[in-house]
MIMAR-348999 format. One record per residue: x, y, z of N, C-alpha, C, CB in turn. Coordinates in steps of 0.2 Angstrom, whole numbers. Glycine has a CB too. Example, Ala and Ser with C-alpha at 12.3 -4.5 7.8 and 13.67 -1.06 7.14 Angstrom:
BEGIN
n.c1|n.c2|n.c3|ca.c1|ca.c2|ca.c3|c.c1|c.c2|c.c3|cb.c1|cb.c2|cb.c3
66|-28|39|62|-22|39|66|-16|39|57|-22|45
64|-11|35|68|-5|36|64|0|39|70|-3|29
% end
This chain:
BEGIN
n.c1|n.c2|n.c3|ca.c1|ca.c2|ca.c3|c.c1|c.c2|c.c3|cb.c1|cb.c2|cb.c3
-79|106|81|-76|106|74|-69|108|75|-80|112|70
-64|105|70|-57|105|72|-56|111|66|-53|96|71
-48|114|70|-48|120|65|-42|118|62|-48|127|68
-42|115|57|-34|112|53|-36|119|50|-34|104|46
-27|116|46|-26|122|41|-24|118|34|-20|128|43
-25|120|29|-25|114|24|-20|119|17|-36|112|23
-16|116|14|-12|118|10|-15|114|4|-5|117|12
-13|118|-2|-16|114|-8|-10|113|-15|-22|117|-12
-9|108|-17|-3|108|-21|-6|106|-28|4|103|-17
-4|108|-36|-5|105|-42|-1|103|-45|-7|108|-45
-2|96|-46|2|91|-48|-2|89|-56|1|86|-43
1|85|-60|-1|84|-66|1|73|-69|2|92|-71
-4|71|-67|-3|62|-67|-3|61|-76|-12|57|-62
-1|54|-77|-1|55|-83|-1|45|-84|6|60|-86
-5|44|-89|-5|35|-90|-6|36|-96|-9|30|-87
-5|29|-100|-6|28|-105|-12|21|-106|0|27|-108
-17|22|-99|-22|16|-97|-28|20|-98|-23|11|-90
-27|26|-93|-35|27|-94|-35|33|-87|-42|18|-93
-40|38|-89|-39|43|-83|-41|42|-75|-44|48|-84
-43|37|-74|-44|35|-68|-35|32|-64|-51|27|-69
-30|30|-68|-25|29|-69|-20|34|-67|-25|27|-74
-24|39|-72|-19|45|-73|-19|49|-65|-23|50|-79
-25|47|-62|-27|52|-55|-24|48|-50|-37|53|-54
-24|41|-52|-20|37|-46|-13|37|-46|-21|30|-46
-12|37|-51|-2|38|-52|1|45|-47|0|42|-62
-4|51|-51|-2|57|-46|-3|56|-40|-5|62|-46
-8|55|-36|-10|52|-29|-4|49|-25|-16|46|-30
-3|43|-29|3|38|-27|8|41|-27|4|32|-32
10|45|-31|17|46|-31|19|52|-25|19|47|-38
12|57|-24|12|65|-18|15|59|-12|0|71|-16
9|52|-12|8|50|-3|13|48|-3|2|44|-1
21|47|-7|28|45|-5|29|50|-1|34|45|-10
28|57|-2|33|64|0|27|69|5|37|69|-10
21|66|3|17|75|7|13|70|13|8|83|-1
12|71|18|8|68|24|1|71|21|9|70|32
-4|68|26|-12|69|27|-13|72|21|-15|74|33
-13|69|16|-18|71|10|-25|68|12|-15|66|2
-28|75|10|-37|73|11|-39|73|6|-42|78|15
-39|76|0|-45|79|-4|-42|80|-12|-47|86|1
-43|79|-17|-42|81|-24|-48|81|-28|-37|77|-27
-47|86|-34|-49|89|-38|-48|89|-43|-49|92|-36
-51|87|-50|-49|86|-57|-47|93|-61|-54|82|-62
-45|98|-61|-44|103|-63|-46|104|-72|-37|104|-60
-41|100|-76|-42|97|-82|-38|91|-82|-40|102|-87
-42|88|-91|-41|82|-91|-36|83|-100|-49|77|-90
-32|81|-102|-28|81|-107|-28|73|-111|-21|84|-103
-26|75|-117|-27|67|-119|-21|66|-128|-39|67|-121
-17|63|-126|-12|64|-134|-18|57|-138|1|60|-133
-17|58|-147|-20|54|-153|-14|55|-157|-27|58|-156
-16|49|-155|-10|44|-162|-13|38|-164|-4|40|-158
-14|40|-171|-15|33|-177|-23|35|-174|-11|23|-175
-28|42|-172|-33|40|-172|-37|37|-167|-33|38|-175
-33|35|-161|-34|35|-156|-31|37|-150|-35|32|-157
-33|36|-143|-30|39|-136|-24|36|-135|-34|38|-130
-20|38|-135|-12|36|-135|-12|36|-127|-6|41|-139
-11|43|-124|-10|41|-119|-16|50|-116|0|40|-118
-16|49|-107|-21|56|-103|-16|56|-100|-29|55|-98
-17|64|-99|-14|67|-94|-19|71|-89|-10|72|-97
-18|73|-82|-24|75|-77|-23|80|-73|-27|69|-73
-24|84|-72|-21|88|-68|-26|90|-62|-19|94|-72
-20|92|-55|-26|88|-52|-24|94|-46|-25|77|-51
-29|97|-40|-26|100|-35|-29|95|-31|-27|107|-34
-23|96|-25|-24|91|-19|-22|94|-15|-20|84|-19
-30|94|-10|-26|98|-1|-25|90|3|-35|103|6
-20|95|9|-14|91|14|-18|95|21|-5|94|12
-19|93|25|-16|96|31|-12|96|32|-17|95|36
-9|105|32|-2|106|37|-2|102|46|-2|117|38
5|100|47|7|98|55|5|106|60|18|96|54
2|105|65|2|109|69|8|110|73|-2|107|72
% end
């Protein structure tokens, strides 16, 4: 069994398609800047209404990294 050490950071994705969107945006945008992302987590999900319908989601989300040894 390996002994990583694993850091977790909260970020918050946002689309005006659809929460599956919302979680990929954040994702896409951590894997520019943080290495070895393993793992995330929907924390909450947020949602703006306009005209009665879903305008746009917002997702907040925690994501572990393995720290570099």
């Amino acid at each position: 069994m390996s002994s990583n050490v694993y850091k977790k950071i909260e970020l918050v994705g946002s689309s005006s398609v659809s929460i599956e969107d919302a979680i990929e945006n954040a994702i896409t945008k951590a894997s520019k800047t943080v290495r070895a992302l393993r793992w995330f987590e929907v924390i909450e999900t947020r949602g703006d209404i306009a005209d009665g319908k879903i305008s746009h989601w917002q997702v907040t989300l925690k994501i572990g990294f393995t720290l570099d040894e």
